[in-house]
Residue, then its C-alpha position, 0 to 999 in steps of 0.5 A: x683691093x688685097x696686099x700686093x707684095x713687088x720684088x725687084x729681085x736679085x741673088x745678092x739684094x732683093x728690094x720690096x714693097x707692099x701695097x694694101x688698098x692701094x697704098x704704100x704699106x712698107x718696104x725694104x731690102x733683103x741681102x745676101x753676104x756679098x762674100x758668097x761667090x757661089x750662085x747655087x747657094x746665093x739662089x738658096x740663101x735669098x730664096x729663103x729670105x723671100x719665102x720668109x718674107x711672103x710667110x709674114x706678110x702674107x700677101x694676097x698677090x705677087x709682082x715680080x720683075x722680068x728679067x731682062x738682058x743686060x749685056x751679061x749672058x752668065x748674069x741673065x741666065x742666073x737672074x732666069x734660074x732665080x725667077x724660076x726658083x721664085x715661079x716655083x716657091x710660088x705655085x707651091x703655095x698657091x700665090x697668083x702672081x704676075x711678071x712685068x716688063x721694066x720697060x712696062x712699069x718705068x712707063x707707067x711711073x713716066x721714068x725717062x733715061x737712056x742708060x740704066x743709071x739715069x733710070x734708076x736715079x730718076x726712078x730714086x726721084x720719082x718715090x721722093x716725089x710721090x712718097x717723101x722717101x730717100x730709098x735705094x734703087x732696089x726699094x725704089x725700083x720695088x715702089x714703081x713695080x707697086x705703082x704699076x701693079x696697084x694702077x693696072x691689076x684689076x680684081x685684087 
């Protein structure tokens, strides 16, 4: 198995994780100054923080969220721009990587709610359970993306 690096990725805070041998290696946030208002720039500055993020840990494999339609058309768009801007970083330098669905991945890890906040403190939860972490929703969310690629990509 080879270093498996999941983002749940955002413009303002990004959660990690990486997975080596199929464990739980580190973790952790990246943020962007709230303060930025312009999303260009934001895509620019977390763009940077992940491209530096891949170059020290160089992992072998990426897994990245989807994005997915939250009620917000301006948000969804922004999101879709910013995971092509990662697409791109990317193949640039020749990193296989994969999208998954958050529906895929919160079934994997069985986490159960009807509304996004109840999933994301039960998705809090089930990193607790498993790992005896307190983390953020963004770490946590990263961790299952983990959960599901180390127990689903086969070959890596």
């Amino acid at each position: 198995m080879a270093k498996i690096l999941c983002l749940d990725q955002a413009t303002l805070k990004t959660g990690y994780s990486l997975f080596d041998d199929n464990k739980l290696i580190t973790f952790g946030i990246l943020e962007v100054d709230p303060a930025e208002k312009n999303i260009i720039e934001r895509m620019k500055l977390m763009s940077d923080k992940i491209t530096n993020l891949i170059e020290s840990l160089s992992p072998d494999f990426i897994v990245f969220e989807d994005t997915q339609f939250q009620n917000n058309y301006k948000t969804y768009q922004q999101l879709s721009q910013f995971q092509g801007v990662i697409m791109l970083y990317l193949f640039q330098i020749n990193i296989s990587f994969c999208i998954v669905k958050p529906t895929e991945w919160k079934a994997a890890c069985k986490i159960k709610g009807r509304k996004r906040e109840e999933q994301k403190l039960n998705t809090i939860a089930f990193v607790k359970d498993k790992y005896g972490l307190d983390v953020s929703s963004d770490e946590a969310d990263s961790i299952g993306i983990g959960e599901w690629a180390v127990n689903k990509i086969k070959g890596w």
